[in-house]
C-alpha positions in Angstrom: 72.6 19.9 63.1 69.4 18.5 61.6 70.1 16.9 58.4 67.9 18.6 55.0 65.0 17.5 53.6 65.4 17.2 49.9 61.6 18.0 49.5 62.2 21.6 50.9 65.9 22.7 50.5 66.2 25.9 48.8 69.1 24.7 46.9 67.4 22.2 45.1 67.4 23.2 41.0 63.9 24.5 40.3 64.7 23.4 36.9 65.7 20.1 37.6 63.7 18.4 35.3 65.9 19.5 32.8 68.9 19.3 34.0 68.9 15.1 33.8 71.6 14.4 30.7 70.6 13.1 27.4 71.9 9.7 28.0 70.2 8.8 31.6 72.5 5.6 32.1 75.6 7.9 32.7 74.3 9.0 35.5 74.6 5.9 37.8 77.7 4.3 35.7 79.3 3.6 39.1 76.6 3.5 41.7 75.3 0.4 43.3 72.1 -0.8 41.6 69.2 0.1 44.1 66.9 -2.1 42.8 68.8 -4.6 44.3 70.1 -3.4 47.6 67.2 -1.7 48.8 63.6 -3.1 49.4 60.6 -1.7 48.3 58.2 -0.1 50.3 56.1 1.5 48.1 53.0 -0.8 49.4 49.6 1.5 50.3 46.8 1.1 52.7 43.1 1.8 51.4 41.4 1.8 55.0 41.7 0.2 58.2 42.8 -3.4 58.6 40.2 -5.3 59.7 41.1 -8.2 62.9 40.9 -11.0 60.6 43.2 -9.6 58.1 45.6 -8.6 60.9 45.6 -12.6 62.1 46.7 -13.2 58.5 50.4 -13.7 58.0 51.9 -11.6 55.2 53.5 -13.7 52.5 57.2 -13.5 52.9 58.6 -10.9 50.8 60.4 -12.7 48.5 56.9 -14.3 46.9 55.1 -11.1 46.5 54.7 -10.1 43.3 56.3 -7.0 42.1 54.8 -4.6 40.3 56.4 -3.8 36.7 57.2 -0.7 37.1 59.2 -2.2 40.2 61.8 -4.2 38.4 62.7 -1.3 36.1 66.7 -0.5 37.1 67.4 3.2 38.6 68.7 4.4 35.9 65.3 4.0 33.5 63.2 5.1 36.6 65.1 8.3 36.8 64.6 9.0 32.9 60.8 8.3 33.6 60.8 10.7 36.4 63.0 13.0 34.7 60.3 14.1 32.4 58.2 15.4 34.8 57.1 19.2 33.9 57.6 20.3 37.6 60.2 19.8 40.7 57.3 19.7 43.2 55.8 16.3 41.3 59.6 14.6 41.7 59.0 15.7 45.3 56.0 13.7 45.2 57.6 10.7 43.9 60.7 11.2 46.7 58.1 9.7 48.9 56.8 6.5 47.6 59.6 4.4 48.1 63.5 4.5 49.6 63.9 3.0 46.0 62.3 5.8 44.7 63.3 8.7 47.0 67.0 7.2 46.1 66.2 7.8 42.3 64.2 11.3 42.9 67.6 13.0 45.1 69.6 12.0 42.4 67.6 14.9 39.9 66.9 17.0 42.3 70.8 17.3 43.4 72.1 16.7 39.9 72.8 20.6 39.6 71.9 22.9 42.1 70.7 26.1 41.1 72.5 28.8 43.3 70.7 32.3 42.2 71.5 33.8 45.7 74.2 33.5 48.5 71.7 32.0 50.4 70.8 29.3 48.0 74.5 28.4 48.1 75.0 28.7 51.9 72.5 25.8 52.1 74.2 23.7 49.6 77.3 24.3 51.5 75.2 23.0 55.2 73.8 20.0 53.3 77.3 18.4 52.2 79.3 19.2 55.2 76.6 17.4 57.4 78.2 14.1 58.0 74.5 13.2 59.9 72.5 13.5 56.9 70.3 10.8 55.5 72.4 11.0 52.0 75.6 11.8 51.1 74.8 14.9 49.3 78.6 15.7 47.6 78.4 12.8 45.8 75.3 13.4 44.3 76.1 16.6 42.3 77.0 16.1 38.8 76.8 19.6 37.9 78.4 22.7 39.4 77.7 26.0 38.1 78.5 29.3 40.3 78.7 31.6 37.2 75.6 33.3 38.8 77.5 34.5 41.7 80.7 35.1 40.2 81.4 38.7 42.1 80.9 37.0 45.3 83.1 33.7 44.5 86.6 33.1 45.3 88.7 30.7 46.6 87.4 29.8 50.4 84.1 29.5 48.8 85.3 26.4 46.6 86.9 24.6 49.5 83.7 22.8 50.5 83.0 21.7 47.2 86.2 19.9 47.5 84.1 16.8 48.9 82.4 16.9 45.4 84.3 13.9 43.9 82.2 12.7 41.3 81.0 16.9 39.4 81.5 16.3 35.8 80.9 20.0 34.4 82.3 22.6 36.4 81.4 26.1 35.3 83.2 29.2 37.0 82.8 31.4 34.4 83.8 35.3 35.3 84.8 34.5 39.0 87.5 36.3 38.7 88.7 36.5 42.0 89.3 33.0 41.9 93.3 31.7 41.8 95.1 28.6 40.8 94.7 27.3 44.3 90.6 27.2 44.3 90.9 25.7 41.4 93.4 22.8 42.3 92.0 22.2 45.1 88.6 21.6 43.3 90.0 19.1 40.7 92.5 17.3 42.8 91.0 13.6 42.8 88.2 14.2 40.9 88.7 11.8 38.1 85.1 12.1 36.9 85.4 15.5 35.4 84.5 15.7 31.7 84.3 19.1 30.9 85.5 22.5 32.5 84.9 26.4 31.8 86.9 29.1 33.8 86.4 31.6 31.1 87.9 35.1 32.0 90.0 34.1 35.1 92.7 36.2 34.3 94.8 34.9 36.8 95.0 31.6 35.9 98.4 30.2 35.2 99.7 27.1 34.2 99.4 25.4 38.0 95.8 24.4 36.8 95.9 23.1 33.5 98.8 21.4 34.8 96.4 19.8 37.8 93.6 19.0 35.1 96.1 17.0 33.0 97.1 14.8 36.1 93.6 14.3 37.7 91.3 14.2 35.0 91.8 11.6 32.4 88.5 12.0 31.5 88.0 15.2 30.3 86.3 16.0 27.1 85.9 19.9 27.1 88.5 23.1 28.4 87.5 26.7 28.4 90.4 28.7 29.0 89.2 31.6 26.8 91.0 34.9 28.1 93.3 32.6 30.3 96.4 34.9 29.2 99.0 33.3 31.6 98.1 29.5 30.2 101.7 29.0 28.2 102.3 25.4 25.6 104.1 23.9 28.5 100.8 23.0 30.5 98.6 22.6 27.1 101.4 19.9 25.7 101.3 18.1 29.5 97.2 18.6 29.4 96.9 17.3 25.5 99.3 14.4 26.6 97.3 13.0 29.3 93.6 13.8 28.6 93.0 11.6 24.9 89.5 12.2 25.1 89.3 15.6 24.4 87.1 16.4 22.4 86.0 20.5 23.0 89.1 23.4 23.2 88.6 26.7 23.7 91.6 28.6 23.4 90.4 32.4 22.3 92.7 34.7 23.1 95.4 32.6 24.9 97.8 35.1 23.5 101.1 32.8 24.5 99.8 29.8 23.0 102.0 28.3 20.0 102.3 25.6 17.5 103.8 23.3 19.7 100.7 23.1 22.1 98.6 23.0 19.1 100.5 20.3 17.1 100.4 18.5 20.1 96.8 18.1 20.6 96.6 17.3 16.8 98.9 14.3 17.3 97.5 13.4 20.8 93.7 13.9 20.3 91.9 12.1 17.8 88.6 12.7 19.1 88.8 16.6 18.8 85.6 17.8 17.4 85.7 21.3 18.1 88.9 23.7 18.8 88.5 27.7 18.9 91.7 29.4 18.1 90.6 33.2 18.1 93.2 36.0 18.6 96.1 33.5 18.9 98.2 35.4 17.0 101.8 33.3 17.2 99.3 30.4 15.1 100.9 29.6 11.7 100.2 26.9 8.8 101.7 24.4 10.4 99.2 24.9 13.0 96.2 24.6 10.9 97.7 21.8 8.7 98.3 19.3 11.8 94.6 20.0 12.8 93.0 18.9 9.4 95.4 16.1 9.2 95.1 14.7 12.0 91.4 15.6 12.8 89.3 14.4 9.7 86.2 14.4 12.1 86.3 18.2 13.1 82.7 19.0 13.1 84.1 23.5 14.3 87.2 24.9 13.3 87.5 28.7 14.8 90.8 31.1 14.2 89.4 34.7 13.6 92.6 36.9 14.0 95.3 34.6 13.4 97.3 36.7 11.3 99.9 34.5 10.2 97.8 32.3 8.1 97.8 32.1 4.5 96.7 29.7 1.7 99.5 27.1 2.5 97.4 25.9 5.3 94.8 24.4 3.4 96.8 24.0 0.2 99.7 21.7 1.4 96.3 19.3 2.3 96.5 16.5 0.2 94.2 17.0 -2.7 92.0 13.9 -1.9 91.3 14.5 2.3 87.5 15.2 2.5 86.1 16.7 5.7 82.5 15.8 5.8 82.0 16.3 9.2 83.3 20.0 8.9 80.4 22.3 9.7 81.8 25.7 10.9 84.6 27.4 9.4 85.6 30.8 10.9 88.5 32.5 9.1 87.4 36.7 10.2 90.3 38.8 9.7 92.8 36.0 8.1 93.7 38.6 5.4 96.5 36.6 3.8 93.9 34.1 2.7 93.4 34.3 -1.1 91.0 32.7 -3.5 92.9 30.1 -3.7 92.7 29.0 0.4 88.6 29.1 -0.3 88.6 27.1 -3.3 90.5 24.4 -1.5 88.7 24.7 1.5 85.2 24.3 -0.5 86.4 21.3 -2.4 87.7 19.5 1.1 84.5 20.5 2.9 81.9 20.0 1.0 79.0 20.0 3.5 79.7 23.3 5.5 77.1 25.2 7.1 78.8 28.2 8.3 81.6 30.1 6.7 82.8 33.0 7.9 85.5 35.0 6.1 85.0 38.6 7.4 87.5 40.8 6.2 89.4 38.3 4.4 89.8 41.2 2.3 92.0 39.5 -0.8 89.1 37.4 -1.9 86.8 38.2 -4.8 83.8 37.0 -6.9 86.2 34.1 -7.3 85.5 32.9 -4.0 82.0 33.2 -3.7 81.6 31.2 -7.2 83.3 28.4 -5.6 81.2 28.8 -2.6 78.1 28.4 -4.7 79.0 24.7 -4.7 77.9 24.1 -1.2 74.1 24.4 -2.5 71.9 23.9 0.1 74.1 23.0 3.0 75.2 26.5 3.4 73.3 28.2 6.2 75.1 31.5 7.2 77.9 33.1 5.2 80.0 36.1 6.0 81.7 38.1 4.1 81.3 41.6 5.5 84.6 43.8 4.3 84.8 41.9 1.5 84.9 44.9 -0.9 85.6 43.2 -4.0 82.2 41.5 -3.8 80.3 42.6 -6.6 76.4 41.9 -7.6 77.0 39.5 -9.9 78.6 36.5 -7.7 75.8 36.9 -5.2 73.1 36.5 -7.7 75.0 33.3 -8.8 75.0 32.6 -4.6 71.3 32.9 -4.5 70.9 30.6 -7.5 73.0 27.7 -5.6 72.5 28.2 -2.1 68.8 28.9 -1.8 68.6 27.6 2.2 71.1 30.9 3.5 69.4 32.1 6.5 72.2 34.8 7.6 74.1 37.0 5.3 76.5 39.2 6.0 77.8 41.8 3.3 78.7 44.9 6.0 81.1 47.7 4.2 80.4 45.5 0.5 80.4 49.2 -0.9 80.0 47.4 -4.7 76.6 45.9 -3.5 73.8 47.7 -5.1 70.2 46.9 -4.8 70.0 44.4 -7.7 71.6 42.4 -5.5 69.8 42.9 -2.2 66.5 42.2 -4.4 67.3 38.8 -5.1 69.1 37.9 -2.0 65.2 39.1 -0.8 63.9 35.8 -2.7 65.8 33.1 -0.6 62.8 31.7 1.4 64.8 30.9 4.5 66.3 34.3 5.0 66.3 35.3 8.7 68.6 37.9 8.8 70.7 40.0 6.4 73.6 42.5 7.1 74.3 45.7 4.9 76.1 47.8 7.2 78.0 50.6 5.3 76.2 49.5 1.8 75.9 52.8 1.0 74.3 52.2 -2.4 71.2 50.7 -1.5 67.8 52.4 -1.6 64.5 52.2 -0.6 63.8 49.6 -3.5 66.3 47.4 -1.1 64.1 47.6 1.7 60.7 47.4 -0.4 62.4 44.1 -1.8 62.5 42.6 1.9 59.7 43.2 2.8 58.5 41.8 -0.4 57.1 44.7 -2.2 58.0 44.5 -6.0 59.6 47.7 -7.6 56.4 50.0 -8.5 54.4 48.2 -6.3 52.6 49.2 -3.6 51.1 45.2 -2.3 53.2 42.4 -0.6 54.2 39.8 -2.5 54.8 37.0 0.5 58.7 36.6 0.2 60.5 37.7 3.2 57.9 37.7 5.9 60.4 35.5 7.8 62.8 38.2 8.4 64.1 38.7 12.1 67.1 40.6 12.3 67.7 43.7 9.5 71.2 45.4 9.8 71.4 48.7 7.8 73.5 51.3 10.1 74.9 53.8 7.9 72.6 53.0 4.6 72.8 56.5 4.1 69.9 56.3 1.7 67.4 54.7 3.3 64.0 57.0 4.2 61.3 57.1 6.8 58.7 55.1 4.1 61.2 52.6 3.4 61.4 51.1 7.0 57.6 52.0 7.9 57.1 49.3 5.1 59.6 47.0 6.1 58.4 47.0 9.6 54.9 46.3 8.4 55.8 43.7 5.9 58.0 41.9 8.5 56.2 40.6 11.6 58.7 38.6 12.9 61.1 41.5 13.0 62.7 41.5 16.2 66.1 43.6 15.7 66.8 46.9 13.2 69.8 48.5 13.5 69.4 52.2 11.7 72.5 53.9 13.5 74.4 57.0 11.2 70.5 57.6 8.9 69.7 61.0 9.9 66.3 60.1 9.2 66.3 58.6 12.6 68.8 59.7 14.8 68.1 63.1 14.2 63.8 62.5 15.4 64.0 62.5 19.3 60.5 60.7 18.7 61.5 58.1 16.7 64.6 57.7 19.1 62.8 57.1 22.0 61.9 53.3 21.5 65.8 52.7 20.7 67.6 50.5 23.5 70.5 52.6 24.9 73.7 53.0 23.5 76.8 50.6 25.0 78.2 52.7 28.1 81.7 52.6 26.7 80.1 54.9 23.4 81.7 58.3 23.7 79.0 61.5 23.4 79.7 61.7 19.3 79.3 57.7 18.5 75.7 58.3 21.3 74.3 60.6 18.8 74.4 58.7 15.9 73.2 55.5 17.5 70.1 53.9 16.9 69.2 50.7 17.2 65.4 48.8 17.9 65.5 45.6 19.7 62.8 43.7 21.5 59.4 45.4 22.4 61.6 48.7 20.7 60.7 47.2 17.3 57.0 46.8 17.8 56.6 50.1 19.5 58.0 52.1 16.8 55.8 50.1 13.9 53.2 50.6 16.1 54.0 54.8 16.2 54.6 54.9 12.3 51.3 53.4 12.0 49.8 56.1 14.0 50.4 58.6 10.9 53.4 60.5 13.0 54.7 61.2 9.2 54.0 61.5 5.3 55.0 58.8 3.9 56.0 60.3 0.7 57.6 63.2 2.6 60.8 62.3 4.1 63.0 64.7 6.5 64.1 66.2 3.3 62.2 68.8 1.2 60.0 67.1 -1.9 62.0 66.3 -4.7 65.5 66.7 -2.8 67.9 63.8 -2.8 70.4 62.8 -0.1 73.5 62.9 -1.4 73.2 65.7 -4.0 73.9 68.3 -2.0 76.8 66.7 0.3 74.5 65.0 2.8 75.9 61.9 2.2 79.5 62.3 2.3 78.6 64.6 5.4 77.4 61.3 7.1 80.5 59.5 5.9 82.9 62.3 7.5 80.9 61.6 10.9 81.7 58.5 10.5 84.9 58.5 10.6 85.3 61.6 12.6 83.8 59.6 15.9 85.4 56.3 15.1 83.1 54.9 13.7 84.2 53.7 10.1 87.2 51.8 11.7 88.2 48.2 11.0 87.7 47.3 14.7 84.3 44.7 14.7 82.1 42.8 12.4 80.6 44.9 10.6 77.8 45.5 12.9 80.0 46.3 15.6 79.0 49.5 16.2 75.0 48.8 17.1 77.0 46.2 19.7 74.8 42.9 18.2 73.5 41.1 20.9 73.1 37.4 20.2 
């Protein structure tokens, strides 16, 4: 079988000029230094030799002069070539030199790029062919089949067994993949730093178990929806792998304090560790963590039920996280004010906090969130009903760099509020999902029109995303402004405003509803993303409607003739006011 030609394999990454790592010098850690063991041959001809200069003995090698650029070691040239814009010009350089060519099939094999079978049924030929020119399993760094993952399963991971040196390994859905695939992918591969076999349901504790005995190295697990993974395998993986740095656990439903406390005590490194839906967590849990990890940079456990304020208050009073950054407590309803004032006080630089339906805490909270100033970037605190206006005005006052805000089912937020939260000059994107008090003068305030005026006033241009399913209040004029006002506008959920819903030619530029929406929850929704948005400021513009005239007769109000609580009733009559989501759940917010 003929061996490939790098310069016209089909599995080569199209994108590999971005796929070289940050840190170029990793790459060849262990590789032979081929400025050394192979010679150059990079010399050119301009024209034919003439007799004379054929008579002429060439120098010996060793006192020719090299070029600069010559004496630069692999791992610099490959950054240099790395930053070429296009695979075809590393193609080019392939053939100046074996020095180079060496240097060039180490990018262009770093990670293959399988789109189609095909792509991957060459990658398979190349490394199985003992005749070819280089030894193509060793050259891949990166492995990433998540693009095929209906077609993977375990005979089609028994090549890559050669691969002894991959270092991220990304099997992500391939869910007909078992225990064996996997073990048989990891065995003897002690180069392996970080692994993600996200939704592989059957996944058991056979390969967590082979990770923590072959890979000593690794920095970064994955499991998330691994159900079968139990503590016995985490305590044997947290054990043996000390670098660990990156845990995914969500939804690991038999994981328990002891794995947990164990990678607390084992794992001083840990920067990140996502706990979501791991419902047997408990204090003691979440204590070990901050104790023992004062360099947490993400701490993650949305829907672990059994926490409460003795978490963070049995902390001793002078710990400070610096490095803590993320913070997501969604649906830890035992927390009190108490658990955020300590948690403010110990982590003082946070960036994002996200206590969703943490529905015990109150305008106490947010004052002691104020003192985060401008390092808070997105806060969360949709279902927090005993959020009134006052604490968010103090919020906007402190914290004037918020770029996300999230006050879905905040039914005490009226538009007082919304008007200055309007003024933060970062503000991307806002949530009011179920604030059922806001008005028009709301949406006039984002898109920066002052009450009783009709002209912009330049302070929310920035917006992107605008959330307002079920603002039962809101009219046609309100968001033909906004829209106008907001060029950067690129998502607007409207779902439950008859206004909408109920215009078959307004609803034609909404995306379709999720396929698991049943025929009452399809008829309320309405939600604009993409080229949607522009299409329907673009048909508002067009004069399709009076703007002073809504759906509603002139001089009739929604809500003073039962309109409003007629909404509410669909709501709850199609599911649709349950506690079961974000607060945006329901226009299914694509990230």
């Amino acid at each position: 079988m003929e061996h490939p030609n790098p310069s016209s394999d089909p599995s080569v990454d199209d994108s590999a000029s971005s796929s070289t790592p940050s840190t170029p010098g990793q790459i060849l850690d262990d590789e032979p230094d081929f400025a050394l063991t192979h010679n150059n041959d990079s010399q050119s001809s301009f024209g034919a030799s003439s007799s004379r200069e054929q008579s002429v003995q060439p120098p010996p090698a060793r006192s020719r002069p090299k070029y600069p650029i010559e004496r630069l070691p692999p791992e610099l040239l490959i950054y240099i070539i790395s930053k070429l814009s296009s695979p075809s010009d590393i193609l080019r350089c392939l053939k100046v030199s074996k020095a180079w060519s060496d240097c060039c099939v180490e990018l262009l094999w770093h990670r293959p790029l399988f789109t189609t079978w095909e792509r991957l049924v060459n990658v398979v030929n190349s490394i199985q062919d003992t005749n070819a020119h280089w030894r193509y399993a060793d050259l891949i760094k990166r492995l990433n089949l998540s693009n095929l993952s209906d077609q993977i399963n375990d005979g089609t991971l028994q090549p890559f067994g050669n691969c002894r040196r991959i270092e991220r390994l990304t099997l992500t859905s391939c869910s007909s993949l078992t225990d064996s695939g996997i073990i048989g992918l990891v065995r003897g591969n002690r180069q392996l730093l970080a692994l993600d076999i996200t939704g592989l349901h059957s996944i058991t504790d056979l390969t967590v178990a082979a990770l923590a005995h072959n890979c000593p190295r690794l920095q970064g697990l994955n499991i998330t929806n691994c159900r079968k993974v139990t503590d016995a395998s985490l305590v044997t993986l947290a054990e043996n792998c000390k670098y660990l740095k990156r845990l995914k656990l969500n939804k690991c439903t038999m994981v328990t304090d002891e794995s947990i406390e164990a990678f607390a005590r084992r794992c001083p490194s840990m920067l990140e560790i996502d706990l979501q839906d791991c419902r047997f967590i408990t204090d003691q849990s979440v204590t070990s963590l901050m104790l023992g990890g004062r360099q947490l940079r993400e701490l993650r456990l949305a829907s672990c039920s059994n926490i409460t304020d003795d978490a963070f208050l049995q902390l001793p009073s002078h710990l400070r996280y610096d490095s803590l950054r993320i913070l997501d407590l969604t649906a830890c309803h035992q927390l009190t004010d108490l658990a955020v004032e300590r948690i403010i006080e110990g982590a003082p630089r946070l960036r994002i906090l996200v206590l969703a339906k943490c529905v015990e805490i109150t305008d106490r909270s947010v004052m002691a969130i104020t003192k985060l100033g401008k390092n808070l970037h997105d806060i969360h605190l949709g279902r927090c009903q005993q959020i009134s206006d006052d604490a968010l005005k103090e919020l906007v006052k402190a914290c004037n760099r918020i770029r996300y805000i999230d006050l879905a089912g905040c039914h005490r937020v009226t538009d007082a509020a919304v008007e200055k939260l309007a003024q933060l000059p970062k503000l991307r994107r806002i949530g009011l999902v179920k604030c059922q008090a806001i008005t028009d003068d709301s949406i006039n305030a984002l898109a920066g029109i002052r009450r009783g005026e009709r002209s912009r006033n330049n302070v929310a241009t920035n917006l992107e995303r605008v959330h307002l399913s079920y603002c039962v209040r809101i009219t046609l004029g309100g968001i033909k402004a906004l829209l106008n006002h907001c060029p950067k506008l690129t998502h607007l959920s409207l779902t439950g405003i008859q206004a909408f819903f109920l215009r078959d030619d307004l609803i034609q530029f909404c995306r379709d509803a999720p396929a698991e929406f049943n025929e009452e929850q399809r008829t309320v929704f309405c939600v604009f993303s993409g080229d949607g948005v522009s299409k329907l400021r673009k048909y508002l513009n067009e004069d399709h409607f009076d703007s002073e005239i809504t759906m509603y007769e002139e001089g009739e109000m929604l809500g003073d003739d039962g309109d409003a609580d007629g909404i509410l009733g669909l709501m709850q009559s199609t599911g649709l006011d349950t506690e079961d989501g974000d607060g945006d759940d329901f226009d299914v917010d694509m990230q």
